[in-house]
N, C-alpha and C positions, 0 to 999 in steps of 0.2 A: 825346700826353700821358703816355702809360703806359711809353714809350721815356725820355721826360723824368724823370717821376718816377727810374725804375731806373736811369739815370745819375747824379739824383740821392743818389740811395742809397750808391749805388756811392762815390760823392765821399766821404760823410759814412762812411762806414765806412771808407773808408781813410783818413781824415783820425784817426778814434780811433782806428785803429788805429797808425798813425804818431806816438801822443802817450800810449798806453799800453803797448803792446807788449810792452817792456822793465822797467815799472813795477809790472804788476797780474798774478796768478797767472796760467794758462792757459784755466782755468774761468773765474773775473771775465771775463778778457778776449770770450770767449764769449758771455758774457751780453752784455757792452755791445752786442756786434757784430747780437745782436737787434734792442735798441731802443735805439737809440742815441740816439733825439731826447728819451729820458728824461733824458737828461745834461744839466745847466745848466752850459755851461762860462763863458758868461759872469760866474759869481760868485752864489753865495747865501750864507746861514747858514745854520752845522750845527752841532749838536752834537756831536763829533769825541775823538779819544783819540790823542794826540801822543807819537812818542819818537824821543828822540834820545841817539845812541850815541857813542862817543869813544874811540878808542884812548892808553893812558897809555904817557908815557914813548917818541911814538912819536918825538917829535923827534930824541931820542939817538940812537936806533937807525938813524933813516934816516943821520945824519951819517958813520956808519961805512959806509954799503954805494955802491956803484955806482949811478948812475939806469938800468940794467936791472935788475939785483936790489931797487932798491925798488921798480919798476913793477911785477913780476912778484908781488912779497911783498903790494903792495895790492891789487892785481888777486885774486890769490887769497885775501884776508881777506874783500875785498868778494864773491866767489863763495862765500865760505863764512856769508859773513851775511844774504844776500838770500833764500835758501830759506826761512829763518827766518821773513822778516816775509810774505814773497809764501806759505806751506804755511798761516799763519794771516790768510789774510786780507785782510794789509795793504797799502798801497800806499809803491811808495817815491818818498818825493819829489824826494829829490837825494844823491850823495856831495859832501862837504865839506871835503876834503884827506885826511883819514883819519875823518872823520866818517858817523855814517848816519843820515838824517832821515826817516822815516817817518809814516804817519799810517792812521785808519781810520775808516768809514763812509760814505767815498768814494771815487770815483765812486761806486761803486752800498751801499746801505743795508746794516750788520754788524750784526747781533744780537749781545747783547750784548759790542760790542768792546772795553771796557777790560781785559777777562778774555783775550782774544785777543792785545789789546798788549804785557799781561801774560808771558802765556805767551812771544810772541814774542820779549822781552828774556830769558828765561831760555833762552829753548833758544838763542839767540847768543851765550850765556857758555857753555852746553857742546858748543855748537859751537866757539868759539874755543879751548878746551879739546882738542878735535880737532886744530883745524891746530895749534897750539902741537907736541901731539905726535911729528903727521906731519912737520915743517917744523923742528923743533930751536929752537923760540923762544921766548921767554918775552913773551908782548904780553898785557896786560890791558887790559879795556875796562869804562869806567865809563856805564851807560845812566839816563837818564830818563822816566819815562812822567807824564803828566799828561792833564787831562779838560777840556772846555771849550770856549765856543760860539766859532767861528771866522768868516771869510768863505773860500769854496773856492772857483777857480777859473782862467782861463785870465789869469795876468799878465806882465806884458811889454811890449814893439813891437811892431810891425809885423811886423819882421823874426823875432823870436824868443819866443813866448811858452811859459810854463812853468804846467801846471798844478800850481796849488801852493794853501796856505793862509798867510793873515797874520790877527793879531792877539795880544793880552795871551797867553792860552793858550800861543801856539807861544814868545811868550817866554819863558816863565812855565817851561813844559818843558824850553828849550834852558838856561835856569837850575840848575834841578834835578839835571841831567844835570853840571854843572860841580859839585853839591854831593857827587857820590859822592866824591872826591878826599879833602874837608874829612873824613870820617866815615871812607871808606877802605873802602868795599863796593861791590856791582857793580850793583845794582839799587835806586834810590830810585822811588818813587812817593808819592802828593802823595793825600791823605786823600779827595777825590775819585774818585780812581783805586780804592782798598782799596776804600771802600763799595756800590761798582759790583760788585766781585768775588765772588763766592761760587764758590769751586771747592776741595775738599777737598786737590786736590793743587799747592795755591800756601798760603804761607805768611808771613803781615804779622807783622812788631813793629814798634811807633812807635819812633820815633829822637828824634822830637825837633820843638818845634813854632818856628816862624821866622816872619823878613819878609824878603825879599829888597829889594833896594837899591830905590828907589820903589816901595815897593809899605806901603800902612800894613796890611793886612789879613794877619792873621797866614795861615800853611799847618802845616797838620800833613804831618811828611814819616813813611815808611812805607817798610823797608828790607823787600825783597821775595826769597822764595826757593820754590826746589822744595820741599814737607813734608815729601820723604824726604830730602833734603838738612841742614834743618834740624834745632836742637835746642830740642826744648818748653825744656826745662830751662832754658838758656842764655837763650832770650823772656822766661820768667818771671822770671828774675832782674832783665834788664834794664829789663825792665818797672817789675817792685817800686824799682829805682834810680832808675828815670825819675820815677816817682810824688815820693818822697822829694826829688827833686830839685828839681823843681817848684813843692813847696808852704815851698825857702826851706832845709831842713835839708840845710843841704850837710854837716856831718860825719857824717850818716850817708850820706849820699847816698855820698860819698868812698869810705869803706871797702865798700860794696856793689859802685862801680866796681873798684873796685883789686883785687876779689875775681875779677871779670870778665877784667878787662886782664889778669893768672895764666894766665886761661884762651884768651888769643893775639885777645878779643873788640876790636878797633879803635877801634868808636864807645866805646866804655868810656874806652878810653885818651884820647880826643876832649875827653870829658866834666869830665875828671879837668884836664885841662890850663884848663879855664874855670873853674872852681870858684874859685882864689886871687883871680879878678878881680869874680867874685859875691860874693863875702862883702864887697867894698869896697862894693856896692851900698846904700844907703837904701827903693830900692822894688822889691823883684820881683817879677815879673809872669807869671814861666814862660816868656817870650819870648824866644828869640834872635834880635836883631838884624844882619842880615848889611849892610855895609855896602859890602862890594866885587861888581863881578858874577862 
């Protein structure tokens, strides 16, 4: 029985280990390899913290190079991102052509991981920051983080299963992540995510409150930075503009942007560009309706 058991063991431990390995830091991995039967890989619900990353503009670029020079270019973006989410924490769940999908509080339980996700999207903007340097490129990357109850687990066949997470949330996230583009910054998070946070050295201003395409329930989105990065100055103005903006006074709202957009600020110039179509409006609501994914 006791030879039985410890073959047993032996099984399940290489079995996680062959399905995280590559996924979860060296410590996580560690732990699993403890208790492994603590794992539900058949599927539970979690309360979970989602991001998903995106390289812009990367279409162009690959068109102009060799498929060695572009395996070798993602190969090393994707080495240079994964420290990132595996140093805080995260687990990664898949590369997605040039995409990076991660997630946190599993397998094994994060303390407070929105603030971890958090962090983890800023330090792969200056990481990417890095290789740009070292590697002579100009690649920018638009990330998403969002918060919400998930299913986690092992899905798939027979032949191939991935552990992974489905549901609203992960869509919700891979959403957000497409909305850095619209606004033109590198870190969105979703009002869920911000309220989760309390760390003096990350810094939220609201951008802007939405719906995405199916979805009737507004989001507050929340453009996120390092606080030594950022400028007080530049939030509060935005802010005061956002306010204005909101309750319906677009000419002043206007000239608070414009004042902004001077100052090289994106979302400003974003702002600016909807205003001519709100003033045709009869009821505002403070809502933007997004109607494409």
């Amino acid at each position: 029985v006791t030879t039985l058991n410890i073959v047993k063991e032996r099984k399940l431990n290489a079995y996680i280990e062959s399905i995280f390995a590559k996924y979860v830091h060296k410590d996580v991995l560690a732990e699993l390899l403890k208790s492994p039967e603590s794992i539900n890989l058949s599927g539970e619900r979690k309360d979970m913290t989602i991001l998903f990353s995106d390289l812009r503009g990367f279409t162009t670029i690959s068109e102009k190079m060799r498929p060695e020079e572009l395996t070798a270019l993602i190969n090393g973006y994707f080495s240079a991102m994964t420290p990132c989410v595996l140093g805080e924490k995260g687990t990664i769940d898949k590369f997605i052509g040039d995409a990076v999908m991660a997630f946190w509080n599993a397998p094994l339980p994060v303390h407070n991981h929105p603030t971890h996700a958090v962090r983890a999207a800023l330090l792969m903007d200056k990481a990417l920051e890095e290789f740009n340097s070292k590697h002579a490129t100009a690649l920018a990357v638009g990330i998403g983080v969002h918060r919400g109850e998930v299913i986690v687990g092992n899905v798939g066949s027979m032949e191939r299963l991935n552990y992974t997470i489905l549901g609203d949330a992960v869509n919700l996230a891979s959403r957000i992540e497409g909305l850095t583009k619209k606004y033109g910054v590198t870190c969105i998070v979703t009002d869920v995510v911000r309220n989760s946070v309390d760390n003096k050295d990350i810094s939220f201003r609201k951008l802007d409150v939405i719906t995405v395409k199916g979805k009737s329930e507004p989001t507050i989105l929340y453009e996120a930075s390092f606080s030594k990065d950022s400028s007080k100055e530049n939030i509060k103005l935005y802010e005061e503009a956002f306010k204005v903006y909101e309750k319906g006074d677009f000419d002043k709202a206007e000239n608070l942007f414009k004042d902004l957009v001077e100052l090289g600020d994106k979302p400003s110039a974003k702002m600016l560009e909807r205003i001519p179509e709100l003033r045709k409006l009869y009821n505002w609501d403070g809502i933007w309706h997004f109607d494409e994914k």
